[in-house]
Biotite code that builds the C-alpha atoms (Angstrom):
import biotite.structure as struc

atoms = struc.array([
    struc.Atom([103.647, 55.926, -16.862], chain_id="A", res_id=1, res_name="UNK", atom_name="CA", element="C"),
    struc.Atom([104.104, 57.967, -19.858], chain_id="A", res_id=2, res_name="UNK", atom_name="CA", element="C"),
    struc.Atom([100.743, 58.712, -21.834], chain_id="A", res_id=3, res_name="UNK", atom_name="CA", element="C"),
    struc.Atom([99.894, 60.176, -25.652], chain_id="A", res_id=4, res_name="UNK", atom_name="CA", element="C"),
    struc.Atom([96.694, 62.592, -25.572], chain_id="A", res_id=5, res_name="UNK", atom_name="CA", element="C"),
    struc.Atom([94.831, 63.481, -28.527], chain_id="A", res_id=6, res_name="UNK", atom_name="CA", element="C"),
    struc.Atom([91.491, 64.464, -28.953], chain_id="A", res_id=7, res_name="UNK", atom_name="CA", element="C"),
    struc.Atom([89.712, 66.787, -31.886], chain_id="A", res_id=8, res_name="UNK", atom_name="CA", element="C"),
    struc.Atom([91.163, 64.518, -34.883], chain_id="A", res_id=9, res_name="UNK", atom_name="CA", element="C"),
    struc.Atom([87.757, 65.244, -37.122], chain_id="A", res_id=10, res_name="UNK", atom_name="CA", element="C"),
    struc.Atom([89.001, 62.178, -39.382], chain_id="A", res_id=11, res_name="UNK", atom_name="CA", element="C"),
    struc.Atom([92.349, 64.091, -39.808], chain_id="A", res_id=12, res_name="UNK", atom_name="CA", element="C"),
    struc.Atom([94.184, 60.752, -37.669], chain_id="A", res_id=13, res_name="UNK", atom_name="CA", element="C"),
    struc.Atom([95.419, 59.251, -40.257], chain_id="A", res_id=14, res_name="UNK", atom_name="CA", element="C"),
    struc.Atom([97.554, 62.658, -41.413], chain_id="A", res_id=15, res_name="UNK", atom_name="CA", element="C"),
    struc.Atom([99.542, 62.254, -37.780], chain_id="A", res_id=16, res_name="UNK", atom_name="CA", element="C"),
    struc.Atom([102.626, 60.261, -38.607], chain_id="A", res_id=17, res_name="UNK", atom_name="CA", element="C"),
    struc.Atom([104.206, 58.413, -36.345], chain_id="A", res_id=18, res_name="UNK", atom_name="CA", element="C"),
    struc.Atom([103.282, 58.654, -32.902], chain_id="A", res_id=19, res_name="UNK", atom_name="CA", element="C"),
    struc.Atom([105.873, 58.451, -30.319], chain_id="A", res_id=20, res_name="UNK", atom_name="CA", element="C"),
    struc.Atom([105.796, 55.280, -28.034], chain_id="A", res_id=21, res_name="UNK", atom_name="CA", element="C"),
    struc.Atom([104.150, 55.357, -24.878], chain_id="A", res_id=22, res_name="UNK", atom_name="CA", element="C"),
    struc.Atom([102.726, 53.183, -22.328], chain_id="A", res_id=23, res_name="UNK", atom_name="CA", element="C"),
    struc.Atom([99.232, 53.974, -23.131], chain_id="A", res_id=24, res_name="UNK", atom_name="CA", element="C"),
    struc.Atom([97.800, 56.479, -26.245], chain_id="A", res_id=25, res_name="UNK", atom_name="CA", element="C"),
    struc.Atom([94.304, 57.630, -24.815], chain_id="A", res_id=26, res_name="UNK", atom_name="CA", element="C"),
    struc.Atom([92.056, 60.035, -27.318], chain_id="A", res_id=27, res_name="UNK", atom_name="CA", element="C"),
    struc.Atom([89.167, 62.360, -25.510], chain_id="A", res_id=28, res_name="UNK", atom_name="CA", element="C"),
    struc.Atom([86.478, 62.442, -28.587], chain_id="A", res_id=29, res_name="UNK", atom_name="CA", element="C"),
    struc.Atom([85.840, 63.642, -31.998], chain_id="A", res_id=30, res_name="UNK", atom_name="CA", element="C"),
    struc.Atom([87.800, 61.346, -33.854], chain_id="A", res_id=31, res_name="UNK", atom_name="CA", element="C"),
    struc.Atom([85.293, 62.052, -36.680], chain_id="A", res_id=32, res_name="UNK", atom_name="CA", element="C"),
    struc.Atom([83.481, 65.475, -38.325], chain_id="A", res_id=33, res_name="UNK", atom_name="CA", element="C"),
    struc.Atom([80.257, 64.143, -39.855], chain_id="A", res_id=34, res_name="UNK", atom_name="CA", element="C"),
    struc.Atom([79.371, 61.623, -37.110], chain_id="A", res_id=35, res_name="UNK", atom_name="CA", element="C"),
    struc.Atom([79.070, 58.627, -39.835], chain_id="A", res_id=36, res_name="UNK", atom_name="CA", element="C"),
    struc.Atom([79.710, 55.115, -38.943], chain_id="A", res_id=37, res_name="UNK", atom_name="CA", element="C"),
    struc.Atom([82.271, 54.605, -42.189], chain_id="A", res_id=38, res_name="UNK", atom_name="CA", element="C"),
    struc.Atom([84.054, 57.805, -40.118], chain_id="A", res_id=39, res_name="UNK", atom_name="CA", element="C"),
    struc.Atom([84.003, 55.685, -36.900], chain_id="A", res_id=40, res_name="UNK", atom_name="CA", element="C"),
    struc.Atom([84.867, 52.150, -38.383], chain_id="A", res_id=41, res_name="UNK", atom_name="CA", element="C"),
    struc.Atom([88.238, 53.899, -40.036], chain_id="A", res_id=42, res_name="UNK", atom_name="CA", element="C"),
    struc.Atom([89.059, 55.645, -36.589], chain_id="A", res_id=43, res_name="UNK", atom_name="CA", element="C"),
    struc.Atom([88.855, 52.401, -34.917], chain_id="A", res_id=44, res_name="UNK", atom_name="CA", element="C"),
    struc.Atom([91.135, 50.751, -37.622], chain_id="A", res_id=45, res_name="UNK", atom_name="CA", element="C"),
    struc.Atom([93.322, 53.189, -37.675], chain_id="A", res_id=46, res_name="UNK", atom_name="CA", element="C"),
    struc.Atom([93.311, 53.409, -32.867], chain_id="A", res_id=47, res_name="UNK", atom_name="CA", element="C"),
    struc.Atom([93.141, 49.715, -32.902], chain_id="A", res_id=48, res_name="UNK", atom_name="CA", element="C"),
    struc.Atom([96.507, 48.962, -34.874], chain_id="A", res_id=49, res_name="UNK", atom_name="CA", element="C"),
    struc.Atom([98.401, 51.776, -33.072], chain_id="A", res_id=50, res_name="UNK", atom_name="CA", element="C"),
    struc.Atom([101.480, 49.796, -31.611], chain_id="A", res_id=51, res_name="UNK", atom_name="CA", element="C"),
    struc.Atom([100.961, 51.171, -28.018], chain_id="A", res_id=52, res_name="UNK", atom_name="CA", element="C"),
    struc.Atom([100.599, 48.955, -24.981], chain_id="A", res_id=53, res_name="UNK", atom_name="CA", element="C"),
    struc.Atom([97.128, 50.504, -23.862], chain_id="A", res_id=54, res_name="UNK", atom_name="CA", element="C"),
    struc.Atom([94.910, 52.147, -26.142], chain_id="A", res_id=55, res_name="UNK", atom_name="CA", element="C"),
    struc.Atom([91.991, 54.495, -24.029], chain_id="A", res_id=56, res_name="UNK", atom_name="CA", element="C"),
    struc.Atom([89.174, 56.452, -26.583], chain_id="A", res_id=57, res_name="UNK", atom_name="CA", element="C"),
    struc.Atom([85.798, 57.878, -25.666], chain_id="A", res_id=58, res_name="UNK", atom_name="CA", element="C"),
    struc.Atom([83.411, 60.036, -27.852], chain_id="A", res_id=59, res_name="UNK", atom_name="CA", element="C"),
    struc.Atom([82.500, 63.720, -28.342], chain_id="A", res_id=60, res_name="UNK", atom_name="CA", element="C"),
    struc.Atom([79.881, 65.694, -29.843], chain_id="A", res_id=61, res_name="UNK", atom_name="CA", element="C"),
    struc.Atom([80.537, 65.238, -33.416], chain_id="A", res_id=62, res_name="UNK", atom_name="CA", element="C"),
    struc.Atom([80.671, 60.888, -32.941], chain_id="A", res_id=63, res_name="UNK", atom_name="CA", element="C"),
    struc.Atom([76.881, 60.823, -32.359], chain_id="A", res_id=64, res_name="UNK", atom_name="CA", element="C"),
    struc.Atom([77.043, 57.356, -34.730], chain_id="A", res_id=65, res_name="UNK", atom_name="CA", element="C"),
    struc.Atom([77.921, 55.722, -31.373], chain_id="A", res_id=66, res_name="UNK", atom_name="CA", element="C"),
    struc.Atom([75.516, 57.014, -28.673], chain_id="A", res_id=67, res_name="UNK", atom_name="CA", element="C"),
    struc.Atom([74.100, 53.707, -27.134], chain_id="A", res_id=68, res_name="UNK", atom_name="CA", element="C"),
    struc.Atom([76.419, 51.644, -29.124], chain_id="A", res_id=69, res_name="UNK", atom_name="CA", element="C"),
    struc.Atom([77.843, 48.564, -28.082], chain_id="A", res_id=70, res_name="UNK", atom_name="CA", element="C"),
    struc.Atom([81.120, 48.223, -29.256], chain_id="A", res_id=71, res_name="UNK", atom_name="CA", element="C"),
    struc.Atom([82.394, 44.818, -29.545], chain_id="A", res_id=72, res_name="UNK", atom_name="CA", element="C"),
    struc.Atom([85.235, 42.708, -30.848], chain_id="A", res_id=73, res_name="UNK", atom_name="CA", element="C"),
    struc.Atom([87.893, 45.197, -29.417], chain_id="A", res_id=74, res_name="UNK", atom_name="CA", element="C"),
    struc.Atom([91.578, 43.721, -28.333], chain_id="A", res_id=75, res_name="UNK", atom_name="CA", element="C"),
    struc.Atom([91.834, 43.065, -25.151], chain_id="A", res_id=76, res_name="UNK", atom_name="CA", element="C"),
    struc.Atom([94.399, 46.178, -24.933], chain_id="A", res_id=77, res_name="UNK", atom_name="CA", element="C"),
    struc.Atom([91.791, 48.520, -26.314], chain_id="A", res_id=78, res_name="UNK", atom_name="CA", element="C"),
    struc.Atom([89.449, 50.257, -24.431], chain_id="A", res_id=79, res_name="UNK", atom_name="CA", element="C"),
    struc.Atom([86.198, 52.039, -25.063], chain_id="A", res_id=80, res_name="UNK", atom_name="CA", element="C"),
    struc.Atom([84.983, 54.274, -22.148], chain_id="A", res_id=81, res_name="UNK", atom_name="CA", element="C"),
    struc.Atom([81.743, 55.138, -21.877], chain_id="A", res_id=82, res_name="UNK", atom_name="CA", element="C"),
    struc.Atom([80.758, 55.934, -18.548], chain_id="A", res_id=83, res_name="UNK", atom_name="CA", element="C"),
    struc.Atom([82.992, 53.666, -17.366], chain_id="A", res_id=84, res_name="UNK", atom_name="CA", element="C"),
    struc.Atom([86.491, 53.027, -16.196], chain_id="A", res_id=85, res_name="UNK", atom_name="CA", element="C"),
    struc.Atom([89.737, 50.478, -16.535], chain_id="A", res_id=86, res_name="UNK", atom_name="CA", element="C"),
    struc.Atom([92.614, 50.140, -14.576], chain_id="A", res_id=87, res_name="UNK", atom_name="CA", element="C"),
    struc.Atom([96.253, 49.607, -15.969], chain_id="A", res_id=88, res_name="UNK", atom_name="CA", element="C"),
    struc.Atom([99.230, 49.191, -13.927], chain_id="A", res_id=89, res_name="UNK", atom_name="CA", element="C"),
    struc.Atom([97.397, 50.215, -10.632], chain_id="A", res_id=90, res_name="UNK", atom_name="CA", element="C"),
    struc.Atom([96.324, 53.679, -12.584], chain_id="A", res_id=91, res_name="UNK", atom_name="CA", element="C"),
    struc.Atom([92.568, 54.305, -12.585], chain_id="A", res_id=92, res_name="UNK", atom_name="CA", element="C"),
    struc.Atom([90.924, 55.766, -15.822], chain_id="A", res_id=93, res_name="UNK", atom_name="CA", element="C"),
    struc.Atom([87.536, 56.596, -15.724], chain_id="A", res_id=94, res_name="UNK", atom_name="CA", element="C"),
    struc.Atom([86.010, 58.078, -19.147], chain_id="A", res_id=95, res_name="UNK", atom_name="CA", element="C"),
    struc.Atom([82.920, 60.486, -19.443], chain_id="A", res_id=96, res_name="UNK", atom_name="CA", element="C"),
    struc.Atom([81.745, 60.931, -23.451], chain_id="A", res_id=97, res_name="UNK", atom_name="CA", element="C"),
    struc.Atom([80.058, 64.449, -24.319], chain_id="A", res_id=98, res_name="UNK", atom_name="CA", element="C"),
    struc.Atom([76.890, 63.267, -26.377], chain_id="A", res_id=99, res_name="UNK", atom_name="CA", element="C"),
    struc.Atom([74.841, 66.528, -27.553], chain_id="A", res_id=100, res_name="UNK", atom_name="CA", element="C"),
    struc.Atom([71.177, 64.660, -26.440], chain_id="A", res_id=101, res_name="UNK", atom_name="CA", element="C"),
    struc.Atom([72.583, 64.003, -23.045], chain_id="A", res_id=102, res_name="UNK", atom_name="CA", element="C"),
    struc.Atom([73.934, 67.506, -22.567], chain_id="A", res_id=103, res_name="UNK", atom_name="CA", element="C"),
    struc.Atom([70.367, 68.454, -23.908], chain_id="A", res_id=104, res_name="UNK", atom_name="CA", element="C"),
    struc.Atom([68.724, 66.204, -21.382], chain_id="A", res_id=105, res_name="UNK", atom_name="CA", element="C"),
    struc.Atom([70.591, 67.127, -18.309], chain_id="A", res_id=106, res_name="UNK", atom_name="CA", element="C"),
    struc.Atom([71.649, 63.414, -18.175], chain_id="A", res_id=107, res_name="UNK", atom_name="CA", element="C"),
    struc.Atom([75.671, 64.761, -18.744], chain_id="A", res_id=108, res_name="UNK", atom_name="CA", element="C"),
    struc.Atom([75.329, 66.605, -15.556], chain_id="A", res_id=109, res_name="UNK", atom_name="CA", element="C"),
    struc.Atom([74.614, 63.032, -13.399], chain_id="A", res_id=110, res_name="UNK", atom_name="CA", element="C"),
    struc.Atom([77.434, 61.246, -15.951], chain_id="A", res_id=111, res_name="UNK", atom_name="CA", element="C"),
    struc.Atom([79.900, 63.699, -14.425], chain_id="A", res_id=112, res_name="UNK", atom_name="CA", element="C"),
    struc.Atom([78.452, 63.835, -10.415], chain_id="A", res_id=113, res_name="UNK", atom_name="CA", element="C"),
    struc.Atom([78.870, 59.618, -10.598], chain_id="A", res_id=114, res_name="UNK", atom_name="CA", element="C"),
    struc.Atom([83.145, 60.144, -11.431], chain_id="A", res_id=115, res_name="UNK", atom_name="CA", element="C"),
    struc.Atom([84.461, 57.788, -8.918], chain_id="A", res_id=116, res_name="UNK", atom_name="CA", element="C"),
    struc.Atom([86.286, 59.498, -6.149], chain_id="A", res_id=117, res_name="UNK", atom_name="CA", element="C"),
    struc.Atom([89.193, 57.557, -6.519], chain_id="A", res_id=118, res_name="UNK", atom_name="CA", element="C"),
    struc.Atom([89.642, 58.461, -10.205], chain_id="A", res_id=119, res_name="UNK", atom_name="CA", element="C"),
    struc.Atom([93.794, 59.029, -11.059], chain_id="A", res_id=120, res_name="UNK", atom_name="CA", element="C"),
    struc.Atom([92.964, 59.728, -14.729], chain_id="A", res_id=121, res_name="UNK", atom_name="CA", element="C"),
    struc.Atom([90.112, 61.309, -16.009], chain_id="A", res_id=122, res_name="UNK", atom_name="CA", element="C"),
    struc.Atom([88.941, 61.502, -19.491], chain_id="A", res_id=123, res_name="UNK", atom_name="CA", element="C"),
    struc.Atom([86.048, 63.839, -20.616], chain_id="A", res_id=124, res_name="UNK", atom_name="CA", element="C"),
    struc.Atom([85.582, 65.517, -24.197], chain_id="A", res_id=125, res_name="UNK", atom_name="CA", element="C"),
    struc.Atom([84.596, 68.504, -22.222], chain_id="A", res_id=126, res_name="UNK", atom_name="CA", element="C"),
    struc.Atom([86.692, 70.484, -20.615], chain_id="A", res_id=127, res_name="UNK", atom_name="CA", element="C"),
    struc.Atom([86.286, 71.900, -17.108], chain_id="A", res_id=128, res_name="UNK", atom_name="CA", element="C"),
    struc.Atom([84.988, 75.616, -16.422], chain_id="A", res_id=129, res_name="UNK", atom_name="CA", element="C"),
    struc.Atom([87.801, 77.876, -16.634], chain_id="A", res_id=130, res_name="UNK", atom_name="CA", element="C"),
    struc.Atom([90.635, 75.586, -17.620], chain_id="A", res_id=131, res_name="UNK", atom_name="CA", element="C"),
    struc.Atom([91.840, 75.659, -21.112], chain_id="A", res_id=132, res_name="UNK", atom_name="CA", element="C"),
    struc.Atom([88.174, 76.206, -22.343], chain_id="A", res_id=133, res_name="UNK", atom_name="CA", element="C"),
    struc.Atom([88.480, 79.431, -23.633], chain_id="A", res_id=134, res_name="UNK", atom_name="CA", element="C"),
    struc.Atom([87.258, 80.792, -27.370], chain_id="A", res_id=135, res_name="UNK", atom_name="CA", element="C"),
    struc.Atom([85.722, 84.463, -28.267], chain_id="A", res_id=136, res_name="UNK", atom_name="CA", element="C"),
    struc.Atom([85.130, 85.888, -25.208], chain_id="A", res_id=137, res_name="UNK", atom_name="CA", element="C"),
    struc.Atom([83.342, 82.600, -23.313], chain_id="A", res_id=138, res_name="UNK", atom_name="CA", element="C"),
    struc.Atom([84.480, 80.224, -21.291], chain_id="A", res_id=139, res_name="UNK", atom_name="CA", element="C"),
    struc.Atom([82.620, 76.970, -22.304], chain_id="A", res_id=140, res_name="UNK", atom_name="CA", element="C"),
    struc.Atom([84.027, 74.363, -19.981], chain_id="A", res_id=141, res_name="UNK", atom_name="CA", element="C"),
    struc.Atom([81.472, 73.045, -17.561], chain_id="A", res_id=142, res_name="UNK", atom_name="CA", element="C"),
    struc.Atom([80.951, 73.987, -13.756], chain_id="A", res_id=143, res_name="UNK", atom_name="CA", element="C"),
    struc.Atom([79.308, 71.109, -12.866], chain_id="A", res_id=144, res_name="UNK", atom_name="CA", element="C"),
    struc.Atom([82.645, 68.922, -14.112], chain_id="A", res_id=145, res_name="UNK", atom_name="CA", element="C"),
    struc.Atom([84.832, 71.737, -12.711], chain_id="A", res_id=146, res_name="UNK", atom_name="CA", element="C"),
    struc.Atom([83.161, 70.686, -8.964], chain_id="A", res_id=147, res_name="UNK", atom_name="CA", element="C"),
    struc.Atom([83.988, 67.022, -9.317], chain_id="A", res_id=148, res_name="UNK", atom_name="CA", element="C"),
    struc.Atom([87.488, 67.682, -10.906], chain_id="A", res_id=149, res_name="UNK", atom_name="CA", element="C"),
    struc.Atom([88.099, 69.477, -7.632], chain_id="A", res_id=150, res_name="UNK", atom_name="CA", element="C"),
    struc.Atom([86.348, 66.882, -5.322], chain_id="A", res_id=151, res_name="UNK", atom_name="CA", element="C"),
    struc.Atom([88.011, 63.638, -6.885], chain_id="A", res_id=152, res_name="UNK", atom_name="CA", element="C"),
    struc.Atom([91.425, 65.749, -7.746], chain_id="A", res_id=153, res_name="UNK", atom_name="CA", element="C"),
    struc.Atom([92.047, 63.753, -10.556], chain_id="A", res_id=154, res_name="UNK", atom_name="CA", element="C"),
    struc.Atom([96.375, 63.304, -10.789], chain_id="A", res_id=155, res_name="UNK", atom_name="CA", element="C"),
    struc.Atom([95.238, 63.797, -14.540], chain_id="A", res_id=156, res_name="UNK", atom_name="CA", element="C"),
    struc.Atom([92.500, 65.300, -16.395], chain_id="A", res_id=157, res_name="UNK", atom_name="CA", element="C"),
    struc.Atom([92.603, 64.509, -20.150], chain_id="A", res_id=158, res_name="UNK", atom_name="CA", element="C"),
    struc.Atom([89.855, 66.818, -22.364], chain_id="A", res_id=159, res_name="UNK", atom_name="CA", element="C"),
    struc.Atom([89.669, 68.630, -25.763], chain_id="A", res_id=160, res_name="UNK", atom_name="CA", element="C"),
    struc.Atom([86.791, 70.018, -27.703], chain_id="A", res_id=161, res_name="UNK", atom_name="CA", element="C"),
    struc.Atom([87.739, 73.662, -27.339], chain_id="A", res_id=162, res_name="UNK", atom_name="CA", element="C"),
    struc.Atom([90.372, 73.616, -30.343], chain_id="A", res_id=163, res_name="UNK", atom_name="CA", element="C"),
    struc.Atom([92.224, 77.423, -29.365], chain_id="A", res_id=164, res_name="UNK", atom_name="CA", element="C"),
    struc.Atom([92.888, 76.497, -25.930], chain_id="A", res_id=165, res_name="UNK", atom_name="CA", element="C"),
    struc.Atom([95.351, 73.580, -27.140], chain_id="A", res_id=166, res_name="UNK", atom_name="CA", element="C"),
    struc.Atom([98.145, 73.027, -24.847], chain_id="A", res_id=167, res_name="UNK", atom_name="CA", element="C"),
    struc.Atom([98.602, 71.731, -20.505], chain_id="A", res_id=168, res_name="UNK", atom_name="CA", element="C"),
    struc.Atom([98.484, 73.503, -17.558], chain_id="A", res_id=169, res_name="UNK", atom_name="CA", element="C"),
    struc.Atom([98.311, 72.448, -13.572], chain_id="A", res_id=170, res_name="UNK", atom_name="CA", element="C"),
    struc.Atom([96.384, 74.107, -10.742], chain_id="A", res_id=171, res_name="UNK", atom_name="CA", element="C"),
    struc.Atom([99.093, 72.401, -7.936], chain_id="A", res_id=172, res_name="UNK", atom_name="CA", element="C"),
    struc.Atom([97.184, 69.370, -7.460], chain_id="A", res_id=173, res_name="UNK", atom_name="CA", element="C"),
    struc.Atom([95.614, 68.038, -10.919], chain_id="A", res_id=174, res_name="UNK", atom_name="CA", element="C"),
    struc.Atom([97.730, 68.241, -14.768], chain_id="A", res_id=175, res_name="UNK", atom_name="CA", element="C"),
    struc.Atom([95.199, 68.947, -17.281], chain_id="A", res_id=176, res_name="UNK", atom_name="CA", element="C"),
    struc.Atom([95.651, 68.579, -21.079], chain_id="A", res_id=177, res_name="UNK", atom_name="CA", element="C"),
    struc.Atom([93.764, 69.900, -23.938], chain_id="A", res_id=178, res_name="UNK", atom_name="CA", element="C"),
    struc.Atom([94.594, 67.547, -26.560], chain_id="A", res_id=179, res_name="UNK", atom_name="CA", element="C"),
    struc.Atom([92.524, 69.071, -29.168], chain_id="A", res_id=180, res_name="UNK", atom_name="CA", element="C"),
    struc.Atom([94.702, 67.643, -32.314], chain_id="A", res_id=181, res_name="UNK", atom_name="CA", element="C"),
    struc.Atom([92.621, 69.976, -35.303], chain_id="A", res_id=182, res_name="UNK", atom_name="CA", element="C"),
    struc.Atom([94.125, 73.519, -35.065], chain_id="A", res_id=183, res_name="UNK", atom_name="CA", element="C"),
    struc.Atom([91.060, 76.658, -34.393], chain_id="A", res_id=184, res_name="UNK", atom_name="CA", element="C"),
    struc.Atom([90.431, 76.800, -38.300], chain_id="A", res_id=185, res_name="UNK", atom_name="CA", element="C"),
    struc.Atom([90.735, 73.216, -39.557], chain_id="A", res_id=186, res_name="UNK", atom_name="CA", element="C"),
    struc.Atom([93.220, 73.743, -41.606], chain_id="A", res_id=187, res_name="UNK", atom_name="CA", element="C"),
    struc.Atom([96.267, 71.846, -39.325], chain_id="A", res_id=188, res_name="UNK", atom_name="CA", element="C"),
    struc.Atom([97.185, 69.620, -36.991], chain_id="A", res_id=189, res_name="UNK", atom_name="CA", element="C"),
    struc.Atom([98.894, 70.508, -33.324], chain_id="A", res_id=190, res_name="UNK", atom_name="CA", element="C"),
    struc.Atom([101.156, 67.833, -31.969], chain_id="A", res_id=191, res_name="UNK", atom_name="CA", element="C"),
    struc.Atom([99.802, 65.156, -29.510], chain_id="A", res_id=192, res_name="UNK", atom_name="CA", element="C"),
    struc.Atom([100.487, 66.148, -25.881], chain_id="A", res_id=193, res_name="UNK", atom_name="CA", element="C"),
    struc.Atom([103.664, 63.628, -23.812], chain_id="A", res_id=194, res_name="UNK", atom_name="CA", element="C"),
    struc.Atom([102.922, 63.232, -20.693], chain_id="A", res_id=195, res_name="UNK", atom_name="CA", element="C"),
    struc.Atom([104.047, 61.593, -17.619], chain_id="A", res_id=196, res_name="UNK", atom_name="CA", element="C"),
    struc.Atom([101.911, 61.103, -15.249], chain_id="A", res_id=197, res_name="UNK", atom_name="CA", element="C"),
    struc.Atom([102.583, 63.181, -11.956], chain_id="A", res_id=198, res_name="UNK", atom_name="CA", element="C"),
    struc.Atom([103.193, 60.767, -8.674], chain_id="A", res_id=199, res_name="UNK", atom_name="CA", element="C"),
])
């Protein structure tokens, strides 16, 4: 299975071109800057006619517009994980958002202890302590999801959010890819992360 990560567009989505064909396109959060729903509703336009198979977002801290939202009417190829997983082609996604009032609340910390064990790719907008999380002397990936990303051992572990660390890396046993699309400064765009999906 060959997938398309992105993450970190901040409205910028539309700027990308051509995306290369894949099985399934998934993007890991901040698809907008302001948080606005007219930011949303032109993501989703935009995600929603993308000509690939499977389509996979979930949110991040800046697309606070659609904590607690129900979001309906999607094609039956597009797929909104909140909490929440889908299965394509016998692979298991499971999607974990990264709302600021449920970091705030401790609730994020539960979201990532109830990742199902048998989880082959996992989406977060976080990344993992100590993996591509890096920026000005802090690591600001999260311990608690760095546990379950090493209980579950994910085949694939799909984040963004910290826009330096850009790029993929593998610690023998899980692929992980910082998709973050909007370079450190916001003035560019890095190319989408190919991947195929390690057997």
């Amino acid at each position: 299975m060959k997938i398309l990560h992105l993450s970190d567009t901040h409205g910028w989505h539309r700027r990308l071109g051509d995306l290369p064909a894949t099985d399934v396109v998934v993007h890991s959060g901040d698809s907008t800057m302001s948080g606005s729903e007219a930011e949303a509703i032109d993501f989703l336009n935009w995600f929603c006619g993308l000509p690939h198979r499977h389509k996979i977002f979930i949110c991040g801290n800046h697309d606070a517009c659609l904590y607690g939202a129900g979001i309906d009417g999607l094609d039956g190829n597009v797929h909104y994980l909140c909490n929440s997983g889908v299965e394509i082609d016998g692979v298991r996604f499971y999607g974990v958002p990264m709302f600021m009032a449920d970091c705030i609340s401790k609730r994020q910390n539960r979201h990532y202890a109830a990742i199902p064990d048998h989880t082959d790719v996992l989406i977060t907008h976080a990344p993992p302590y100590g993996i591509l999380d890096f920026d000005d002397k802090v690591h600001y990936g999260s311990e608690e999801l760095l546990r379950r990303v090493i209980a579950v051992a994910p085949r694939l572990h799909l984040f963004g959010h910290i826009h330096r660390q850009y790029g993929l890396t593998d610690n023998g046993v899980t692929r992980f890819s910082n998709g973050a699309i909007m370079n450190v400064d916001y003035t560019g765009l890095h190319t989408p992360n190919l991947i195929e999906l390690p057997e």
